[in-house]
mmCIF file of the N, C-alpha and C atoms, coordinates in Angstrom:
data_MODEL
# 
_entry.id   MODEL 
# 
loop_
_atom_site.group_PDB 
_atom_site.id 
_atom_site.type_symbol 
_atom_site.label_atom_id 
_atom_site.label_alt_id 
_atom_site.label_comp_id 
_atom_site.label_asym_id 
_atom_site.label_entity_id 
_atom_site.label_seq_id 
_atom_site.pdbx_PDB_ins_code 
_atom_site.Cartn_x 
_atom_site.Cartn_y 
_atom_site.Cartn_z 
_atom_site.occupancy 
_atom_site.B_iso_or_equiv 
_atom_site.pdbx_formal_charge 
_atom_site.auth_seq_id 
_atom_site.auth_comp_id 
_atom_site.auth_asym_id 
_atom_site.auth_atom_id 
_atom_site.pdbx_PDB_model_num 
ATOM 1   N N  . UNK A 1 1  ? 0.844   -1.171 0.000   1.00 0.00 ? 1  UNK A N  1 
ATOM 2   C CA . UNK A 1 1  ? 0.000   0.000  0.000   1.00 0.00 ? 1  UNK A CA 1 
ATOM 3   C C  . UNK A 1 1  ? 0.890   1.235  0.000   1.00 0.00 ? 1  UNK A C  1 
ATOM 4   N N  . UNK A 1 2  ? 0.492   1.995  -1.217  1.00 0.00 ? 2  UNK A N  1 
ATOM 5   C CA . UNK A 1 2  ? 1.424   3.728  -0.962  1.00 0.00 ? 2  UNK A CA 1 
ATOM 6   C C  . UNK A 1 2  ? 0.596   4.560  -0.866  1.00 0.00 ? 2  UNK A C  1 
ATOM 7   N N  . UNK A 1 3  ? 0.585   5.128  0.416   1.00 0.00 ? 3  UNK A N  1 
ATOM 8   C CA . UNK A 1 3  ? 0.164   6.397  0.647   1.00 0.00 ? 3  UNK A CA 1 
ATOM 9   C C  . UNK A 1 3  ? 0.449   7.341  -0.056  1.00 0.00 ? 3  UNK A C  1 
ATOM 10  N N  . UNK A 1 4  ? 2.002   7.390  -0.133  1.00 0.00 ? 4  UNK A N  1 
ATOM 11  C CA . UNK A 1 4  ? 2.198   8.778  -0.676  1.00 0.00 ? 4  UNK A CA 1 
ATOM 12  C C  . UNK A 1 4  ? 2.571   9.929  0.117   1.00 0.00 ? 4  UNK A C  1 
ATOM 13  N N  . UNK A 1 5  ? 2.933   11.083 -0.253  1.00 0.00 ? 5  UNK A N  1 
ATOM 14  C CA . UNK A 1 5  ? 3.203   12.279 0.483   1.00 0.00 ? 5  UNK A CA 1 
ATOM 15  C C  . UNK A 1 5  ? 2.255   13.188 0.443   1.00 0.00 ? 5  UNK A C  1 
ATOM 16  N N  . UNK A 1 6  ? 1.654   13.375 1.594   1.00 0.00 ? 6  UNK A N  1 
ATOM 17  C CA . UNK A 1 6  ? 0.292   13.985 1.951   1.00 0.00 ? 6  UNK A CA 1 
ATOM 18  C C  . UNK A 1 6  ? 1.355   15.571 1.118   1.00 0.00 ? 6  UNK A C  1 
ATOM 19  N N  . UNK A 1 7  ? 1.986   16.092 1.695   1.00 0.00 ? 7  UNK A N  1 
ATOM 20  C CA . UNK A 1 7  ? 2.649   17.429 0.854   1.00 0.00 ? 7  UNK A CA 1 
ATOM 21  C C  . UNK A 1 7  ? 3.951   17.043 0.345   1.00 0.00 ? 7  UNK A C  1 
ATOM 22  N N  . UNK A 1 8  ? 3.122   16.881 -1.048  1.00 0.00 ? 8  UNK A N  1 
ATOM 23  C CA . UNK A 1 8  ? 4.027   17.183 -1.919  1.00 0.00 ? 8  UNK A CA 1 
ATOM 24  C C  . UNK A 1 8  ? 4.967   17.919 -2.027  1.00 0.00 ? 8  UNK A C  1 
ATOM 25  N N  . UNK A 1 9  ? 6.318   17.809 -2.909  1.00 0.00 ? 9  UNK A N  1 
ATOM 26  C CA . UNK A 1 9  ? 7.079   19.244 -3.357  1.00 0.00 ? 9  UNK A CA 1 
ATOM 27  C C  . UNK A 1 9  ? 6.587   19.890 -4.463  1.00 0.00 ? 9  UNK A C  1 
ATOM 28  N N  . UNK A 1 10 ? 6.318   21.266 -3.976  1.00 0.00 ? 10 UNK A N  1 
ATOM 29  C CA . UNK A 1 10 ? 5.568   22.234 -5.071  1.00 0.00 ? 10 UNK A CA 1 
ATOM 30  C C  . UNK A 1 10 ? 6.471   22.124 -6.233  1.00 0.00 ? 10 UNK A C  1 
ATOM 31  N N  . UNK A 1 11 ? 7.625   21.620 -6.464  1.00 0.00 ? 11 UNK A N  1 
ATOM 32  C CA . UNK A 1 11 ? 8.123   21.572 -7.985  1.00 0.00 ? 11 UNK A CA 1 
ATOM 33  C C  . UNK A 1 11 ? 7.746   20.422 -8.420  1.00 0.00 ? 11 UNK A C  1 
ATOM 34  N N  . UNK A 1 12 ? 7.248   19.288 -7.903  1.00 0.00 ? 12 UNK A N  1 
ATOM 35  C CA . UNK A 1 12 ? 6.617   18.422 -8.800  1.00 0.00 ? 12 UNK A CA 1 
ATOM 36  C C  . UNK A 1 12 ? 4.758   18.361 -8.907  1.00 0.00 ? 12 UNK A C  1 
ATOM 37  N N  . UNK A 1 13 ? 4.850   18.997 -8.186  1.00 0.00 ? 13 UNK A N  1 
ATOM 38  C CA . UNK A 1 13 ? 2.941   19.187 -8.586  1.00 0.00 ? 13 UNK A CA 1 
ATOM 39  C C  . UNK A 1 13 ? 2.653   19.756 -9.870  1.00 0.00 ? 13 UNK A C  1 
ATOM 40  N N  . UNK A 1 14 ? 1.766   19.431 -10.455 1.00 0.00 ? 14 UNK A N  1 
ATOM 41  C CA . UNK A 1 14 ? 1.489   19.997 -11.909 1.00 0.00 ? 14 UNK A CA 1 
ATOM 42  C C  . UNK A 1 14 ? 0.402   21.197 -11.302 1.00 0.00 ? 14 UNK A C  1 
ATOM 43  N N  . UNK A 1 15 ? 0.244   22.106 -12.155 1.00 0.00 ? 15 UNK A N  1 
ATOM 44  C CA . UNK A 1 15 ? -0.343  22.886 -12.579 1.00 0.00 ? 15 UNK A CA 1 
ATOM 45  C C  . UNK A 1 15 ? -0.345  24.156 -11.051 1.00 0.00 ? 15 UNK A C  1 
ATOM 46  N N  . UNK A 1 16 ? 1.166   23.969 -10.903 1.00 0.00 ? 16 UNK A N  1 
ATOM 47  C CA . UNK A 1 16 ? 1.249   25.124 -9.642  1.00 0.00 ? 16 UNK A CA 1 
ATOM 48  C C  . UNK A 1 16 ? 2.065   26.403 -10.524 1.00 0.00 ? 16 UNK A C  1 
ATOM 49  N N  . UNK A 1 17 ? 2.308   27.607 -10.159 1.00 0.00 ? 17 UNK A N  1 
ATOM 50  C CA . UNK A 1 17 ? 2.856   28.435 -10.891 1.00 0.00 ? 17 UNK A CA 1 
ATOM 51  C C  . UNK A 1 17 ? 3.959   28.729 -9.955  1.00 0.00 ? 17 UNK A C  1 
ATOM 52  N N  . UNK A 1 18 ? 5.246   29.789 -10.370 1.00 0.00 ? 18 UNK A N  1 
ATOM 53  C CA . UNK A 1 18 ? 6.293   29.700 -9.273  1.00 0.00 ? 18 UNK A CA 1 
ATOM 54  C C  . UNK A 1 18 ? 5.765   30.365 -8.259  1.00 0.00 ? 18 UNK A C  1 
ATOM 55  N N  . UNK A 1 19 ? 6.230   29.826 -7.160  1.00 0.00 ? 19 UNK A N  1 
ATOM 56  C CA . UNK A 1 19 ? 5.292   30.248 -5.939  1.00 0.00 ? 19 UNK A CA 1 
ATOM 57  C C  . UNK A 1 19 ? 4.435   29.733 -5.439  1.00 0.00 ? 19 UNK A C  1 
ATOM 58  N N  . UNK A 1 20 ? 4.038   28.813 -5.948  1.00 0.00 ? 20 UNK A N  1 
ATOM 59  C CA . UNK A 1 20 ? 2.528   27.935 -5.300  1.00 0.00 ? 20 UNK A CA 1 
ATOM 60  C C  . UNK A 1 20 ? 1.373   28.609 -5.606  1.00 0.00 ? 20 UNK A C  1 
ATOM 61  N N  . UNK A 1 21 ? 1.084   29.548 -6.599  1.00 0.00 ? 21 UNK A N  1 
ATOM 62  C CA . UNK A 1 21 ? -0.681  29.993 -6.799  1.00 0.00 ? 21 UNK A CA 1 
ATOM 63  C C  . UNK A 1 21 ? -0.879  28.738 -8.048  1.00 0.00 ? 21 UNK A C  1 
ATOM 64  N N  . UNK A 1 22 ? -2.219  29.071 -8.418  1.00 0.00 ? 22 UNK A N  1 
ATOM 65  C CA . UNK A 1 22 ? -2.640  28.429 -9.044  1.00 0.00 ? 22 UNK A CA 1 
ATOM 66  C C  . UNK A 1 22 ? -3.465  29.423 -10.060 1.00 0.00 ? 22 UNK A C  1 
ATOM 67  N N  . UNK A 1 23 ? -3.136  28.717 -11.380 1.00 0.00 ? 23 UNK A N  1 
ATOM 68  C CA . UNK A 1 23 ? -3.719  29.706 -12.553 1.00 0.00 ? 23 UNK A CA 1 
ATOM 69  C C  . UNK A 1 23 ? -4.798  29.512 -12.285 1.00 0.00 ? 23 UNK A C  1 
ATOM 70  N N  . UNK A 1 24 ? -5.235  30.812 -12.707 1.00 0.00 ? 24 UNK A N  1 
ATOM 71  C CA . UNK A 1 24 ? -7.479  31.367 -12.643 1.00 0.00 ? 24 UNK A CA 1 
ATOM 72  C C  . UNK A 1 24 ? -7.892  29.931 -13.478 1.00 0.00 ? 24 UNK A C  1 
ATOM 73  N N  . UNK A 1 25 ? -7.161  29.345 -14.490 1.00 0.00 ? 25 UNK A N  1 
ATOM 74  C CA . UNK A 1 25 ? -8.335  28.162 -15.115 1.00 0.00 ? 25 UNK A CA 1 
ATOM 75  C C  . UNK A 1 25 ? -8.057  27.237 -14.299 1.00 0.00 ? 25 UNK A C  1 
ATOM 76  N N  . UNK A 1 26 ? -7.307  27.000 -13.345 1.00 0.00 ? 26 UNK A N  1 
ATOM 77  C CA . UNK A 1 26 ? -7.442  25.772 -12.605 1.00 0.00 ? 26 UNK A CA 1 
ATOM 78  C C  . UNK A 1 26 ? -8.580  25.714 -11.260 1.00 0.00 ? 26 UNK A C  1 
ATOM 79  N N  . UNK A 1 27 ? -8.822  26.353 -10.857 1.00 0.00 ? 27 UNK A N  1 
ATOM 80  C CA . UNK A 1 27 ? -9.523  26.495 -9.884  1.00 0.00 ? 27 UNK A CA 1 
ATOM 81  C C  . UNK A 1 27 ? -11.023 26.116 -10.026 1.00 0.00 ? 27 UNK A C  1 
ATOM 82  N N  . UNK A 1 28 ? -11.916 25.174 -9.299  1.00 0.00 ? 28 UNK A N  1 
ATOM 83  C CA . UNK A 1 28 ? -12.746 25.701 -9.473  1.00 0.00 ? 28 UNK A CA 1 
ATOM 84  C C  . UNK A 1 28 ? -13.675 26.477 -9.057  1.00 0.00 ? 28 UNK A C  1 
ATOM 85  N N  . UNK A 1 29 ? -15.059 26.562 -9.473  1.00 0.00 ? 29 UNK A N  1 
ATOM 86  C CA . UNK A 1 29 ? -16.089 27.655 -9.461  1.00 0.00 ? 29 UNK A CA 1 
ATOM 87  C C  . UNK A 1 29 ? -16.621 27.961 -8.254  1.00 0.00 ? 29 UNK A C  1 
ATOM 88  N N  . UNK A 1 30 ? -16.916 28.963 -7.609  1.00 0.00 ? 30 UNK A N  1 
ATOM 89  C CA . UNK A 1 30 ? -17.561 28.947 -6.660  1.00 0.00 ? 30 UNK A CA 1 
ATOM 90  C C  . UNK A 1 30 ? -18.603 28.356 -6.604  1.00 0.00 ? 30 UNK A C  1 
ATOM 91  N N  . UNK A 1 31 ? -19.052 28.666 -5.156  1.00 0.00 ? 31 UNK A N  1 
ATOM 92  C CA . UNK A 1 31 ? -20.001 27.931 -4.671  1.00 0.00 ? 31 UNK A CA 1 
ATOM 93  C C  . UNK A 1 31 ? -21.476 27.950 -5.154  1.00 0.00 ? 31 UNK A C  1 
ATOM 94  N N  . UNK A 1 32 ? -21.707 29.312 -5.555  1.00 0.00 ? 32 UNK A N  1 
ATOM 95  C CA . UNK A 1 32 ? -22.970 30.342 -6.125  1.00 0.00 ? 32 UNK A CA 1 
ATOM 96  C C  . UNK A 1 32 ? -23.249 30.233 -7.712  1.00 0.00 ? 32 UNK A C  1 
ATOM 97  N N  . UNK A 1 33 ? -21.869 29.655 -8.264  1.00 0.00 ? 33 UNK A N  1 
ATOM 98  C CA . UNK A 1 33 ? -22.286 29.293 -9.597  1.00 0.00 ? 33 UNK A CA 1 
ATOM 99  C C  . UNK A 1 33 ? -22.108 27.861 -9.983  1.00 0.00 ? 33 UNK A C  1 
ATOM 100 N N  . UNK A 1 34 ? -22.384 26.944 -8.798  1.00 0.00 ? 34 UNK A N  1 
ATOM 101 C CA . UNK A 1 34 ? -22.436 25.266 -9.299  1.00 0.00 ? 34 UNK A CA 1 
ATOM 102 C C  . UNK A 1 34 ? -24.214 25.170 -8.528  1.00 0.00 ? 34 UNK A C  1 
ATOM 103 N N  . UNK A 1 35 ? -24.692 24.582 -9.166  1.00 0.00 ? 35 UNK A N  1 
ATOM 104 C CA . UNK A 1 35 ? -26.025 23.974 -9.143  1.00 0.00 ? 35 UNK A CA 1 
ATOM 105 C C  . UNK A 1 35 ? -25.837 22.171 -9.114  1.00 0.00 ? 35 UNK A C  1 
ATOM 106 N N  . UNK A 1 36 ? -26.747 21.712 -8.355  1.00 0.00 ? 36 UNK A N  1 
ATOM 107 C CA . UNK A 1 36 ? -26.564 20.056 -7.965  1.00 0.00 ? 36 UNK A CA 1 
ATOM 108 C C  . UNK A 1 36 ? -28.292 19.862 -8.297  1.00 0.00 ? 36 UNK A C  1 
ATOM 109 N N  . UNK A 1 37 ? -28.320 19.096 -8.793  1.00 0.00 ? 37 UNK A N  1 
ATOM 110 C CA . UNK A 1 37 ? -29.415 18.108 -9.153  1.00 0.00 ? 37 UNK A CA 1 
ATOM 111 C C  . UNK A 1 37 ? -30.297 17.977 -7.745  1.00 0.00 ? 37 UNK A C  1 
ATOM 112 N N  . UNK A 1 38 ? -31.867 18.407 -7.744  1.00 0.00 ? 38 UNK A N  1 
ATOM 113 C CA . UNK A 1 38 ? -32.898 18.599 -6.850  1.00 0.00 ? 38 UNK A CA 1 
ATOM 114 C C  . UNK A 1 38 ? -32.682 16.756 -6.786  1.00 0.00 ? 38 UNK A C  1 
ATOM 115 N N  . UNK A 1 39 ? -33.811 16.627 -5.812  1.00 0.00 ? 39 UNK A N  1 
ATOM 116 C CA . UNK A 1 39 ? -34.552 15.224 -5.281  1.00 0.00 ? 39 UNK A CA 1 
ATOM 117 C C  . UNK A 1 39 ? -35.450 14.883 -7.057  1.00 0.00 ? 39 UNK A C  1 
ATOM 118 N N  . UNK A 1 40 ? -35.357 13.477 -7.110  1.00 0.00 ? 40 UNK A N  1 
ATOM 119 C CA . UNK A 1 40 ? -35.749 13.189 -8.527  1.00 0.00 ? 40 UNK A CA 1 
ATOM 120 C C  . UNK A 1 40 ? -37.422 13.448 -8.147  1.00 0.00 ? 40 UNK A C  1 
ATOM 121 N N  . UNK A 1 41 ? -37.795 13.314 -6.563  1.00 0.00 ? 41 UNK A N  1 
ATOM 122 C CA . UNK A 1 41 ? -39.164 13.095 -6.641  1.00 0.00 ? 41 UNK A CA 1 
ATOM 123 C C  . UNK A 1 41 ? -39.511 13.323 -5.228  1.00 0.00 ? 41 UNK A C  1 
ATOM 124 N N  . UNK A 1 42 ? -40.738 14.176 -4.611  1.00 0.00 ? 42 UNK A N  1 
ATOM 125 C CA . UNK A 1 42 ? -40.601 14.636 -3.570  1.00 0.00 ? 42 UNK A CA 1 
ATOM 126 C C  . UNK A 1 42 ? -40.697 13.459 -2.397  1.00 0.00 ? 42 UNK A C  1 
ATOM 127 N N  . UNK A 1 43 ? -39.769 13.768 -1.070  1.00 0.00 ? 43 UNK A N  1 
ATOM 128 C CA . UNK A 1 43 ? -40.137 12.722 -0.380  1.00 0.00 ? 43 UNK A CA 1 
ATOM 129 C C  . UNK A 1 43 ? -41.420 12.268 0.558   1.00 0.00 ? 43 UNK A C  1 
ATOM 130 N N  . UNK A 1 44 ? -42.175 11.173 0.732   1.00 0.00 ? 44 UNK A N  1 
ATOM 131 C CA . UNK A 1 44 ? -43.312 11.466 1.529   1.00 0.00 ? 44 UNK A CA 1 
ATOM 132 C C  . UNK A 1 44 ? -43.147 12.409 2.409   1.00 0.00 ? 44 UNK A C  1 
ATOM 133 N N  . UNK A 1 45 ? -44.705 12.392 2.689   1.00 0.00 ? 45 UNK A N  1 
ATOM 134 C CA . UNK A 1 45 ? -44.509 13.418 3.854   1.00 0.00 ? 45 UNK A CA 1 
ATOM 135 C C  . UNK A 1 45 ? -45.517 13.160 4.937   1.00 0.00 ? 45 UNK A C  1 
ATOM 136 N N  . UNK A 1 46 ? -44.879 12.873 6.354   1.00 0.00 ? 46 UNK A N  1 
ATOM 137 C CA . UNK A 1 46 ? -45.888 12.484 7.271   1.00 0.00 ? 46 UNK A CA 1 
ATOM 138 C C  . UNK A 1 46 ? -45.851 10.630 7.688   1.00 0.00 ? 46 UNK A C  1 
ATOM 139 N N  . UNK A 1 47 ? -46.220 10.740 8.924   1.00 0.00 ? 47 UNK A N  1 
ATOM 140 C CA . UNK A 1 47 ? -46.173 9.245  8.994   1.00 0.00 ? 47 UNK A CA 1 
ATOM 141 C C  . UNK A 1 47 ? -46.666 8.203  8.128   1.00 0.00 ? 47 UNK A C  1 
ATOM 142 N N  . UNK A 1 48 ? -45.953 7.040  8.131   1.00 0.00 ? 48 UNK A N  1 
ATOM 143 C CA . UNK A 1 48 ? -46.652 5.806  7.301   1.00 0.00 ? 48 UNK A CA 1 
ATOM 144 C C  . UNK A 1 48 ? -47.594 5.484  8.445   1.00 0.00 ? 48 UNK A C  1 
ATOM 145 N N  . UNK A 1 49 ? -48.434 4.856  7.797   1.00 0.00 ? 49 UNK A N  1 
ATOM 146 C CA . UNK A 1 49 ? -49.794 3.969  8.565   1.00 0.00 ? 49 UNK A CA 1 
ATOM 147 C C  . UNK A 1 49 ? -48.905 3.389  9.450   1.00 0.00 ? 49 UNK A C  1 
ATOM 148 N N  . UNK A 1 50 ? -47.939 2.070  9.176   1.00 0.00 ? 50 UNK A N  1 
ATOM 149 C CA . UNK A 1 50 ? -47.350 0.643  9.453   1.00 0.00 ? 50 UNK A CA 1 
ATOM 150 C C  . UNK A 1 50 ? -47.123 1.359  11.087  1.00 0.00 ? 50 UNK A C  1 
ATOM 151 N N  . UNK A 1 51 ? -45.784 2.421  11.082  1.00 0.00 ? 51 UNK A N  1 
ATOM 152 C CA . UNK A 1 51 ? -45.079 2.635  12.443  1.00 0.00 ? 51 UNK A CA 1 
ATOM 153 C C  . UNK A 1 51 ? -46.812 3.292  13.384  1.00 0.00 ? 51 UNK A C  1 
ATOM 154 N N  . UNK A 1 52 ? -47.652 4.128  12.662  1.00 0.00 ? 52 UNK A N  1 
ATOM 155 C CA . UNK A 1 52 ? -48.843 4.710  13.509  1.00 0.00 ? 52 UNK A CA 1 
ATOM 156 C C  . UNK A 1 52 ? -49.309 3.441  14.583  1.00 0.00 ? 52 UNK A C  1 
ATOM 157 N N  . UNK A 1 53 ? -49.788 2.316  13.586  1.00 0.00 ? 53 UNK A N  1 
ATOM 158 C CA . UNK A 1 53 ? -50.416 1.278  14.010  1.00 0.00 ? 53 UNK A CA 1 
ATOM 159 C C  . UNK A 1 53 ? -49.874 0.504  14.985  1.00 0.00 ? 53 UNK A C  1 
ATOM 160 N N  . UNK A 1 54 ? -48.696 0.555  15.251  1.00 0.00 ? 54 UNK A N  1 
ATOM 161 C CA . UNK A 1 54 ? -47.270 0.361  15.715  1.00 0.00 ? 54 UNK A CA 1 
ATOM 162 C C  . UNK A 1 54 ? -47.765 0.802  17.025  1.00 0.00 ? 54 UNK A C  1 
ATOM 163 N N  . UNK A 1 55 ? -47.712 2.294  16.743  1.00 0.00 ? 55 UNK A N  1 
ATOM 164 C CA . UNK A 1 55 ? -47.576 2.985  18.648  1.00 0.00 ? 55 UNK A CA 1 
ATOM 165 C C  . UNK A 1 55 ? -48.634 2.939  19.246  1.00 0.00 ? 55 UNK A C  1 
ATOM 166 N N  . UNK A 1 56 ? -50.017 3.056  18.487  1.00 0.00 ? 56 UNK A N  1 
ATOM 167 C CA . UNK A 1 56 ? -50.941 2.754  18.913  1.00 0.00 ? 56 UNK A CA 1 
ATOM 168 C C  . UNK A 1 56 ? -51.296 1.565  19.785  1.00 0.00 ? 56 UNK A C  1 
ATOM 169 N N  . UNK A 1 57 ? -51.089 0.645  18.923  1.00 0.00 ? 57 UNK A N  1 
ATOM 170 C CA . UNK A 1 57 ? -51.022 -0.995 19.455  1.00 0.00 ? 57 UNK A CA 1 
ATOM 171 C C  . UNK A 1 57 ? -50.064 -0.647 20.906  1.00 0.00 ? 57 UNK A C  1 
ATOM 172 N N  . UNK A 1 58 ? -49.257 -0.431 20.568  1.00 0.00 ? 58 UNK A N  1 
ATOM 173 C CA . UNK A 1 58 ? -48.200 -0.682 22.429  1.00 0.00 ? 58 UNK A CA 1 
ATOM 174 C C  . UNK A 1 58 ? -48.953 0.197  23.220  1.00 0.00 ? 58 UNK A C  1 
ATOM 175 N N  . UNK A 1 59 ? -49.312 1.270  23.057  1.00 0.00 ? 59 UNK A N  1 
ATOM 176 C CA . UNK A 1 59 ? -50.242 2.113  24.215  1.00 0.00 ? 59 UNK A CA 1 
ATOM 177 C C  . UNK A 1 59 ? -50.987 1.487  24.704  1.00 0.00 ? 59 UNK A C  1 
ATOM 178 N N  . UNK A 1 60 ? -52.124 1.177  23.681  1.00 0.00 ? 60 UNK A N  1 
ATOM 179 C CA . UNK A 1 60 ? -53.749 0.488  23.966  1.00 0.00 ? 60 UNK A CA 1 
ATOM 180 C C  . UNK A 1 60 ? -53.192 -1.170 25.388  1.00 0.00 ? 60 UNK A C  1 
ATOM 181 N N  . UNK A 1 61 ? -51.858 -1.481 24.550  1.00 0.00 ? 61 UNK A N  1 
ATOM 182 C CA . UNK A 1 61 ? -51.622 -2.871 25.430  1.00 0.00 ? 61 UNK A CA 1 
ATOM 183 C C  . UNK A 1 61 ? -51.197 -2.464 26.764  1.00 0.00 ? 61 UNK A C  1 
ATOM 184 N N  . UNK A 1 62 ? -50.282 -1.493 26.848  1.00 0.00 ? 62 UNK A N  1 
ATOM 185 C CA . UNK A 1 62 ? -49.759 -1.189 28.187  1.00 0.00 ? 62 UNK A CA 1 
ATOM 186 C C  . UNK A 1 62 ? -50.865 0.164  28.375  1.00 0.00 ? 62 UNK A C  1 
ATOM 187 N N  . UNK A 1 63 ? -51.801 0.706  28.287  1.00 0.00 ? 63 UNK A N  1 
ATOM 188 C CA . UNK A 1 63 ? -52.574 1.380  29.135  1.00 0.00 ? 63 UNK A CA 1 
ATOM 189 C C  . UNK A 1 63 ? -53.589 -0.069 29.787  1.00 0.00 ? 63 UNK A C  1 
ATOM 190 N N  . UNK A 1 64 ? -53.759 -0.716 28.647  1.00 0.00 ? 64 UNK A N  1 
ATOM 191 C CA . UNK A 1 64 ? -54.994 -1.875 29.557  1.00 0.00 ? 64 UNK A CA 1 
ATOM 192 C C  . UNK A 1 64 ? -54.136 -2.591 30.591  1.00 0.00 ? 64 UNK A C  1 
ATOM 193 N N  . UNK A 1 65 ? -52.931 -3.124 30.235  1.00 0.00 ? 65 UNK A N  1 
ATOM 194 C CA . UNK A 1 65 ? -52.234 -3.582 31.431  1.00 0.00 ? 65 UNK A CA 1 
ATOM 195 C C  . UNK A 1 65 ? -52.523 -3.219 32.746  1.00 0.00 ? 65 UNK A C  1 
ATOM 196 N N  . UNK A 1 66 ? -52.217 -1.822 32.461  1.00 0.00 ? 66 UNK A N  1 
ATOM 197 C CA . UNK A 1 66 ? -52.117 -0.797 34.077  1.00 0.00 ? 66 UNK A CA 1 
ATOM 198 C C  . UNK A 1 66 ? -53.444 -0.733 34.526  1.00 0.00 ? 66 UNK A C  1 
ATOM 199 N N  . UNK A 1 67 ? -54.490 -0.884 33.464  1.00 0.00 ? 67 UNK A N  1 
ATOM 200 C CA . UNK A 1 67 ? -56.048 -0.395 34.195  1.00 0.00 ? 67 UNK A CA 1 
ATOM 201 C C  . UNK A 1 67 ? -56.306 -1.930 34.864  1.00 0.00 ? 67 UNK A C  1 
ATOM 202 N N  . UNK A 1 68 ? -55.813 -3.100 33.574  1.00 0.00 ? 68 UNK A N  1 
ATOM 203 C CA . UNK A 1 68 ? -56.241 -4.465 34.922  1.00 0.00 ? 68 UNK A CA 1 
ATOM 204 C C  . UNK A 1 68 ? -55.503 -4.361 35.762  1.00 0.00 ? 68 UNK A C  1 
ATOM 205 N N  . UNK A 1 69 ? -54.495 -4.182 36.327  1.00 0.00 ? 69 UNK A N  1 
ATOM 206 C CA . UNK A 1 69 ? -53.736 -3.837 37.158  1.00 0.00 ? 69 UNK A CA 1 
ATOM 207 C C  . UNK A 1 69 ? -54.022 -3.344 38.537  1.00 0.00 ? 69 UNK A C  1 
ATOM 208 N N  . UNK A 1 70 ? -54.930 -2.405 38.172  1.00 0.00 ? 70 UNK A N  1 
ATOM 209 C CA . UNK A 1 70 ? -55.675 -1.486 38.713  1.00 0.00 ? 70 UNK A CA 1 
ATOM 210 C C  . UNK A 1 70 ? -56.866 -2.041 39.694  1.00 0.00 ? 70 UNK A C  1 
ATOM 211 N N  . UNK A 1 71 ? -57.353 -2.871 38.617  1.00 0.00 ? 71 UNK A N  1 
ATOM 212 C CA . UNK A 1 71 ? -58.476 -3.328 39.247  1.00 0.00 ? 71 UNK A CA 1 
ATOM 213 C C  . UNK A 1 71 ? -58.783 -4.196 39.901  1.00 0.00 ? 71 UNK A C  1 
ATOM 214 N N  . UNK A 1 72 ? -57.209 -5.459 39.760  1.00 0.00 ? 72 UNK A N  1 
ATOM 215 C CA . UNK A 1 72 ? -57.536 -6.539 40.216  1.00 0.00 ? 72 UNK A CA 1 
ATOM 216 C C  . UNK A 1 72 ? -56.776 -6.297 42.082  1.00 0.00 ? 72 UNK A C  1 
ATOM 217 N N  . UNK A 1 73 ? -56.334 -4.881 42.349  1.00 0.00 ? 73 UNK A N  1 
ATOM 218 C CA . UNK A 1 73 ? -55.576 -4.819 43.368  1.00 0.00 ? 73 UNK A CA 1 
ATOM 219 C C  . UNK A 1 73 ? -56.964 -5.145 44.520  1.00 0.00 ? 73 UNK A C  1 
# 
């Protein structure tokens, strides 16, 4: 495995100028003029049924728990 030299020597890097800048065409664009591709399709929104039915169910079981609980004291 070669890592390599995290810093390089600026005389073998390509496209450095003397001094270490870098020519205006190498660089790129800011931030304000690159655009990225939206969501292909919006994401739901709001709970699914499946997890609702879910929390419901454990309440209804552990509130009746506690009420027989309750009653048989």
């Amino acid at each position: 495995m070669n890592i390599g030299n995290p810093d390089p020597d600026p005389r073998n890097t390509p496209g450095l100028e003397p001094g270490g800048s870098v020519p205006a065409g190498e660089t790129p664009p800011a931030e304000g003029s690159t655009s990225e591709a939206g969501p292909r399709h919006a994401p739901p929104r709001g709970w699914a049924a499946g997890p609702l039915i879910a929390i419901v169910t454990v309440a209804v079981v552990v509130a009746a728990f506690f009420l027989a609980y309750a009653l048989l004291l």
